[in-house]
LOZA-652209 format. One record per residue (C-alpha): residue in one letter; y negated, z, x. Coordinates in Angstrom, 3 decimals, padded with zeros to 6 digits. Example, Ala and Ser with C-alpha at 12.3 -4.5 7.8 and 13.67 -1.06 7.14 Angstrom:
BEGIN
[A, [004.500, 007.800, 012.300]]
[S, [001.060, 007.140, 013.670]]
***
This chain:
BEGIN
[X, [002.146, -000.456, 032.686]]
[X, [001.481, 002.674, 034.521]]
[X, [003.831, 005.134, 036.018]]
[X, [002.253, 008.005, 034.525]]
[X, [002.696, 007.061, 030.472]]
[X, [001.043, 009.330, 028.125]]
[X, [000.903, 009.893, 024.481]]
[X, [002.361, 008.104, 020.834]]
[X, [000.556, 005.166, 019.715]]
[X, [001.410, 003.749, 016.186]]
[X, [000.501, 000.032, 015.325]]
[X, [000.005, -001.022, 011.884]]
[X, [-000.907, -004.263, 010.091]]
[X, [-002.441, -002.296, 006.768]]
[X, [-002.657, 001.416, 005.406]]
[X, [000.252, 002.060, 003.300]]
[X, [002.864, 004.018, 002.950]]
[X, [004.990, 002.527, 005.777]]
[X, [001.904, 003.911, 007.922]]
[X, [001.736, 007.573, 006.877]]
[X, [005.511, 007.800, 007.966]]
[X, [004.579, 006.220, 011.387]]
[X, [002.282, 009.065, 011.970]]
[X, [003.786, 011.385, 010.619]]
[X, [006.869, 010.735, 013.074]]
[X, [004.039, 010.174, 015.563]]
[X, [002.520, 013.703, 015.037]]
[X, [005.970, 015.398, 015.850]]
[X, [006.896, 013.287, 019.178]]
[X, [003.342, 013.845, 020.435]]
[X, [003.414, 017.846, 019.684]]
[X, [006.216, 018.159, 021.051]]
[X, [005.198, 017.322, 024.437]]
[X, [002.008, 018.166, 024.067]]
[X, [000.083, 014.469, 024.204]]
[X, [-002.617, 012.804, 021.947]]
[X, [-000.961, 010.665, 018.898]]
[X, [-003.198, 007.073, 018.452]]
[X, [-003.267, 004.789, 015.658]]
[X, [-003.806, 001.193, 016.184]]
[X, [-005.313, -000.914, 013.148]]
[X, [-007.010, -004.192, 012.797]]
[X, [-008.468, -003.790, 009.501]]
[X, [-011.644, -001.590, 010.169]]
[X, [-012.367, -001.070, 006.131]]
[X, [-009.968, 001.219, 006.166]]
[X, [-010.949, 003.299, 008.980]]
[X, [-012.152, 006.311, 007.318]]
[X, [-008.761, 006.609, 005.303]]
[X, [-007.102, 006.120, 008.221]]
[X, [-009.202, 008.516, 010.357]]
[X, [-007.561, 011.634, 008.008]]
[X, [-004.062, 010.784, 008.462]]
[X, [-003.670, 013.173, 011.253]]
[X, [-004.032, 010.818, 014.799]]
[X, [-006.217, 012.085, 017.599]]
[X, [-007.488, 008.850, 018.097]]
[X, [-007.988, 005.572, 015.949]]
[X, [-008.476, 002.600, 017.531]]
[X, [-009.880, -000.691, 015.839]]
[X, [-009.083, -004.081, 016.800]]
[X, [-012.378, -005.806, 017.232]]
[X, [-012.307, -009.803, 016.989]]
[X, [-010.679, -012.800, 015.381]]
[X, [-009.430, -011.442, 012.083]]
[X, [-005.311, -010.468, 012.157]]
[X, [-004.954, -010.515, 008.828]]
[X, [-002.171, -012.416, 007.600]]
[X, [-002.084, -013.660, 010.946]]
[X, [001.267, -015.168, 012.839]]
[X, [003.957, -012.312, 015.227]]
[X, [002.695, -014.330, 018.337]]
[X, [-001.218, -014.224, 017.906]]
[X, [-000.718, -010.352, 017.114]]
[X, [001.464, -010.288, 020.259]]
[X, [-001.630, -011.432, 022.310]]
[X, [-004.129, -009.553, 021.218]]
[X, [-002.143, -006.279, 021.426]]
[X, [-000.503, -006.983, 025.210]]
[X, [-003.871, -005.700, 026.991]]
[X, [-004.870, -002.864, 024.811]]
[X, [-001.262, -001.451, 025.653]]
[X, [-001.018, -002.145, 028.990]]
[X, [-004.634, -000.375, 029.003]]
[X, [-003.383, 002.782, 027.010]]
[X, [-000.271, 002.638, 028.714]]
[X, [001.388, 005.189, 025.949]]
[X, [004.719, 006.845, 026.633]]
[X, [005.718, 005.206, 023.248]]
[X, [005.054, 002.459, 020.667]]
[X, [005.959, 003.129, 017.257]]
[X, [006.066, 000.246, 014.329]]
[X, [006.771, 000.321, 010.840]]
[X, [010.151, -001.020, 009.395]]
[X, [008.541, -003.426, 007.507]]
[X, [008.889, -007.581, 008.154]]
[X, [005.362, -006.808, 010.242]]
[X, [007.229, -004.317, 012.242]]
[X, [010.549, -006.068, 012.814]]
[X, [009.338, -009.461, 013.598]]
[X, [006.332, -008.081, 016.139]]
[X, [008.352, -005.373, 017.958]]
[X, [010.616, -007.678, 019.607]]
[X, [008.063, -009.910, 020.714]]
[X, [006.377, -006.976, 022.732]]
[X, [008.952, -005.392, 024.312]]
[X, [009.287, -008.771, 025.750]]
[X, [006.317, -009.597, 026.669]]
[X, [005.774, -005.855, 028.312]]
[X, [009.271, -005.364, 029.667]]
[X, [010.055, -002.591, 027.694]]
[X, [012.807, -000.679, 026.112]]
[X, [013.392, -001.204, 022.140]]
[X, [015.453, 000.549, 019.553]]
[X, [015.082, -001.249, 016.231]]
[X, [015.214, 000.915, 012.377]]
[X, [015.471, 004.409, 013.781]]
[X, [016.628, 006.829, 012.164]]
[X, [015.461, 010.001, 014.687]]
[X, [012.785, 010.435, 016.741]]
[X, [012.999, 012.581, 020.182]]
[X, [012.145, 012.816, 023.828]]
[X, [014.674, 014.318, 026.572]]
[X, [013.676, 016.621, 029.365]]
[X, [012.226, 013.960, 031.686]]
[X, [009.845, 012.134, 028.363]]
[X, [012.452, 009.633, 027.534]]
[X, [012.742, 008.350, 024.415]]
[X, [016.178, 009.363, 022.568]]
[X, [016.669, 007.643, 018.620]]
[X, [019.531, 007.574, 016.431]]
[X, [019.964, 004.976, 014.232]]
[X, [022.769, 003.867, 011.509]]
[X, [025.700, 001.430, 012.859]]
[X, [029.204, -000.068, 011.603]]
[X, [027.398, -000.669, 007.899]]
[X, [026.176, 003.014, 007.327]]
[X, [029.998, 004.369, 008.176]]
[X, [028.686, 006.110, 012.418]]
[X, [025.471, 006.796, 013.948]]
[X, [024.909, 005.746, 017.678]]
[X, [022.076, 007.660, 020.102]]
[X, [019.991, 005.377, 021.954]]
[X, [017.716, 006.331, 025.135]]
[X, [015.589, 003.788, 025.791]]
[X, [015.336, 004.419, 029.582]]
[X, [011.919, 002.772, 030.219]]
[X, [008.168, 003.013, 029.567]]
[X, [006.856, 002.343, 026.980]]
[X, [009.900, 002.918, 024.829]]
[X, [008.894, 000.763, 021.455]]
[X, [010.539, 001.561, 018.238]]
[X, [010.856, 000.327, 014.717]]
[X, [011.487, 003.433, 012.202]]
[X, [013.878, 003.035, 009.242]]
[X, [012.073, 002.910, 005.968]]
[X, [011.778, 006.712, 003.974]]
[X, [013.339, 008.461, 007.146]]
[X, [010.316, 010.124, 008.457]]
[X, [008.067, 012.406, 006.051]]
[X, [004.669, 011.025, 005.311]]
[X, [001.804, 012.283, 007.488]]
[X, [-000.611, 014.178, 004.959]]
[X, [-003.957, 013.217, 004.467]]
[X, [-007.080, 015.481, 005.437]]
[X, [-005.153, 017.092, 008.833]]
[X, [-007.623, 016.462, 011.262]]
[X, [-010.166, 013.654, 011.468]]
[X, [-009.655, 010.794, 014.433]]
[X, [-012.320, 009.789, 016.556]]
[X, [-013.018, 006.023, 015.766]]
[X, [-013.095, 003.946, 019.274]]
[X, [-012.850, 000.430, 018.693]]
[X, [-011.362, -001.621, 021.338]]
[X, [-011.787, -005.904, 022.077]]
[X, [-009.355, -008.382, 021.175]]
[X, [-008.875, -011.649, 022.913]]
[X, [-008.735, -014.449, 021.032]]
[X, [-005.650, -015.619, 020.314]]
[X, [-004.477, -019.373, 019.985]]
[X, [-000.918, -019.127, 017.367]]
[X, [001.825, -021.989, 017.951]]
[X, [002.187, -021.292, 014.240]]
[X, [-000.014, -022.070, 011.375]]
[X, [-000.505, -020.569, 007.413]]
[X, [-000.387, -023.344, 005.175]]
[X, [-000.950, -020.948, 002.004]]
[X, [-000.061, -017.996, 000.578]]
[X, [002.346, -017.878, -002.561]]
[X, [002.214, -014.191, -004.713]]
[X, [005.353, -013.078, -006.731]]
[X, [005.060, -014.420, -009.922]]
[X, [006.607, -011.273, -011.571]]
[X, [004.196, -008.552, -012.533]]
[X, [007.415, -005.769, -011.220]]
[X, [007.246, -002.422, -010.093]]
[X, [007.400, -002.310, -006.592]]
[X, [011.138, -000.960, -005.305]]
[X, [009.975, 000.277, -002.304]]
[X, [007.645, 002.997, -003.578]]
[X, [009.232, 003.448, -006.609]]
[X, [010.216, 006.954, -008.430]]
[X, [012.937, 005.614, -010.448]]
[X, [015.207, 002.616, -010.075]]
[X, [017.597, 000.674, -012.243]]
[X, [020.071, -001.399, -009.960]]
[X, [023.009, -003.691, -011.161]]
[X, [025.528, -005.408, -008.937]]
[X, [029.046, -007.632, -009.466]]
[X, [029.901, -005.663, -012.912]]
[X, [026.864, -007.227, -014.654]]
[X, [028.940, -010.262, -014.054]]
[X, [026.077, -012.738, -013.486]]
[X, [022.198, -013.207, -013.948]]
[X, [022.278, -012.802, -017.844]]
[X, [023.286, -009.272, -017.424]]
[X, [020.171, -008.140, -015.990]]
[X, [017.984, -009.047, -019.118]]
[X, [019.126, -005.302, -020.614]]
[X, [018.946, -003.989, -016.816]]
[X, [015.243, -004.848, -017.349]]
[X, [014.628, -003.979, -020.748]]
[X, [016.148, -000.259, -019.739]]
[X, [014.130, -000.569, -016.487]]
[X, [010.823, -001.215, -018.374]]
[X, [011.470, 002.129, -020.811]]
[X, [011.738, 004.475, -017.696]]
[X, [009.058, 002.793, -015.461]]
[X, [011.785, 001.643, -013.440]]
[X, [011.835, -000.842, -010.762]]
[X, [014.750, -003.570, -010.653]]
[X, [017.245, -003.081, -008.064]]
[X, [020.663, -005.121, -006.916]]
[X, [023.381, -005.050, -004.387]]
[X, [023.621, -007.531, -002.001]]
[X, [026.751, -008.971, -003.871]]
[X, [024.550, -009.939, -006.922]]
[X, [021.463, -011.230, -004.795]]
[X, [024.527, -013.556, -002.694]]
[X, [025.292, -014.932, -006.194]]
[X, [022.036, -015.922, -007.086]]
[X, [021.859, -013.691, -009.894]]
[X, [017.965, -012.039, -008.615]]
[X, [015.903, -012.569, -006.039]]
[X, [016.355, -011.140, -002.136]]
[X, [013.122, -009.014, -002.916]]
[X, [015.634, -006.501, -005.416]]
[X, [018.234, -005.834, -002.868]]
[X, [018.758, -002.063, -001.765]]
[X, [021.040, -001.737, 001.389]]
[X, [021.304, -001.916, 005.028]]
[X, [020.134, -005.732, 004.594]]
[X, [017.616, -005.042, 002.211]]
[X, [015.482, -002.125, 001.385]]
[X, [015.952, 001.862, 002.008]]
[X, [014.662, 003.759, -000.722]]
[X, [014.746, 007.615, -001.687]]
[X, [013.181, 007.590, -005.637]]
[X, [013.753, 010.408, -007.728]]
[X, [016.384, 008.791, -010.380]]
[X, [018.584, 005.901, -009.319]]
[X, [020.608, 004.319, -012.090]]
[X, [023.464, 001.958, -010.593]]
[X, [024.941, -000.234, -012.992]]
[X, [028.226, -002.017, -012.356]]
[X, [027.750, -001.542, -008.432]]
[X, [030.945, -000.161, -006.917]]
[X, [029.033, 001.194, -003.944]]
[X, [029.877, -000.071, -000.245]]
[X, [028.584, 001.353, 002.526]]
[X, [025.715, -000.890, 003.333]]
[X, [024.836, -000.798, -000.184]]
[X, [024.890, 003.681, -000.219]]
[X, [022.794, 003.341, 003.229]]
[X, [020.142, 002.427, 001.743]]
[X, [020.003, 004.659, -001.773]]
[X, [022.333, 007.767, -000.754]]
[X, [019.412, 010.052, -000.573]]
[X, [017.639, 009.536, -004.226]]
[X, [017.808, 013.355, -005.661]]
[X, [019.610, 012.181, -008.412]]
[X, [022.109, 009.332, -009.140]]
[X, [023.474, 007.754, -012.597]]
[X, [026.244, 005.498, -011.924]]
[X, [027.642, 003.393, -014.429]]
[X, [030.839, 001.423, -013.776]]
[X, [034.353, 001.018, -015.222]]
[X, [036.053, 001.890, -012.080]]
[X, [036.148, 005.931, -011.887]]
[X, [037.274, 006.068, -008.340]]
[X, [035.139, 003.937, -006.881]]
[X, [031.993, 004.909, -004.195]]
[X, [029.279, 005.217, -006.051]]
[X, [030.908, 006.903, -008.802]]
[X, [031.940, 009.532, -006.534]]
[X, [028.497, 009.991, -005.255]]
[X, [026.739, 009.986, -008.312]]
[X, [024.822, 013.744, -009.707]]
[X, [026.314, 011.751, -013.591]]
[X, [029.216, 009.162, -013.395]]
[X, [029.368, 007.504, -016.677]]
[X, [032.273, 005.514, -017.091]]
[X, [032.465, 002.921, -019.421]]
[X, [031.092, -001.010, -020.264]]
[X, [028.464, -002.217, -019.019]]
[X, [027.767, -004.279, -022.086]]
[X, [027.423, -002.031, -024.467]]
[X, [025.935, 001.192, -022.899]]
[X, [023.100, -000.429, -021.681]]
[X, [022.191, -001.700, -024.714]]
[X, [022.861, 001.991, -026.338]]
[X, [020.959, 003.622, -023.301]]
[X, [017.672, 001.759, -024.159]]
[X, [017.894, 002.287, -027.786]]
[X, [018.195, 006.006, -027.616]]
[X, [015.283, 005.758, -025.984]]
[X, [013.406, 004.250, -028.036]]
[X, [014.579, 006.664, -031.148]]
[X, [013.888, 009.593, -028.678]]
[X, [010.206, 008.093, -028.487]]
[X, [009.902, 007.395, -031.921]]
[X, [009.663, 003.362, -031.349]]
***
């Protein structure tokens, strides 16, 4: 890489919202030094959406499609166009794209990496400084990643979105080698479950060990399903086998910042308040008065489980006339 780095670049798999928060923390490193902010993308149907998300540059991956494509075939076609651009920083989305590619590339170009960041700045000399969450939630650690380019995965929700129709990116489209994979796709299997999505979602219904197995979230759902909810857990319930990984909310599973967040029988450790603690307003639920997430909550409603639920979801109804 060179010894003169310049300039953010942000690499993304698709355009979603996970991308609008990489430029968007993008926008603010570059500005404040004064360097252009790039986006990376190897879907070029989305250029022009893309192009209005506030970069000074987009650059396409030309080639052998990436899409849905292994870590270490994404690895090799992205190694040359960053050692060409030689940016002062590599930013990556949170997401299992993010995660599982960032490593791979700070290997393969000997630089520095700071995983789920929570911060975003450089130091007097162009350094990269982050903070990002340790000891489950409970301290946060700064982090300078002393060499260039300093690569970084961002924390889901902790960066606002960039906003569309800033500035319009000159398209430059740039070659990709093909890439032999040591891994191969056998298929691809969708969810079964026609859900609302929990990380974009404005209002969430969560239940944890006070539901007191899997047949206590059939009335988390049906109360879910009246608000336009999506389904959350706590790692505790998703360990028992009660829902699927895809529900958890936590350090270990998803960060997410919805308007309402109704917690149901979820005491509230810290990993588990890491990764909800900012909704603008909670609704706990729990027989315990003292505990976490009743102490957190905007409403604490104490009570059981098994028959407020229930009660919630009817009142709505009566409310709606149903």
């Amino acid at each position: 890489m060179s010894a003169d780095p310049k300039g953010i670049l942000c690499v993304a798999d698709a355009l979603c919202p996970a991308t609008a928060e990489l430029l968007g923390a993008g926008r603010a490193l570059a500005d404040s030094r004064g360097e252009p902010l790039a986006l990376l993308l190897a879907d070029g149907a989305e250029a022009e959406a893309a192009a209005a998300l506030g970069a000074d540059r987009l650059l396409l991956l030309e080639g052998p499609s990436l899409a849905g494509a292994p870590e270490d075939a994404w690895e090799a076609a992205l190694k040359p166009v960053l050692e060409a651009e030689s940016p002062r920083a590599v930013l990556l989305p949170g997401t299992v794209f993010g995660r599982s590619l960032a490593p791979r590339l700070a290997v393969a170009l000997r630089a520095g990496l700071v995983s789920d960041a929570l911060t975003l700045r450089f130091d007097p000399e162009g350094r990269l400084l982050a903070e990002r969450s340790i000891c489950s939630g409970n301290a946060v650690a700064e982090i300078l990643v002393g060499r260039w380019p300093a690569l970084a995965t961002l924390r889901p929700m902790a960066f606002p979105r960039a906003v569309p129709g800033q500035k319009k990116a000159e398209i430059l489209r740039r070659s990709a080698p093909a890439a032999v994979s040591k891994a191969r796709v056998l298929s691809f299997v969708p969810e079964a479950a026609a859900e609302i999505e929990l990380g974009g979602a404005d209002k969430v219904v969560s239940g944890g060990r006070g539901l007191g197995g899997p047949e206590g979230f059939a009335p988390l759902r049906e109360l879910a399903a009246l608000l336009g909810a999506a389904v959350g857990a706590s790692r505790t319930a998703v360990d028992a086998g009660w829902i699927p990984y895809r529900h958890q909310v936590g350090l270990t599973g998803r960060s997410i910042r919805p308007r309402l967040y109704v917690a149901c029988g979820i005491s509230g450790q810290i990993q588990h308040l890491a990764g909800m603690r900012s909704s603008e307003v909670i609704v706990g639920i729990n027989q315990d008065p003292d505990c976490p997430m009743m102490k957190l909550a905007t409403f604490s409603v104490q009570g059981d489980l098994v028959k407020l639920v229930p009660a919630l979801s009817a009142e709505i109804r009566r409310l709606r006339g149903a």
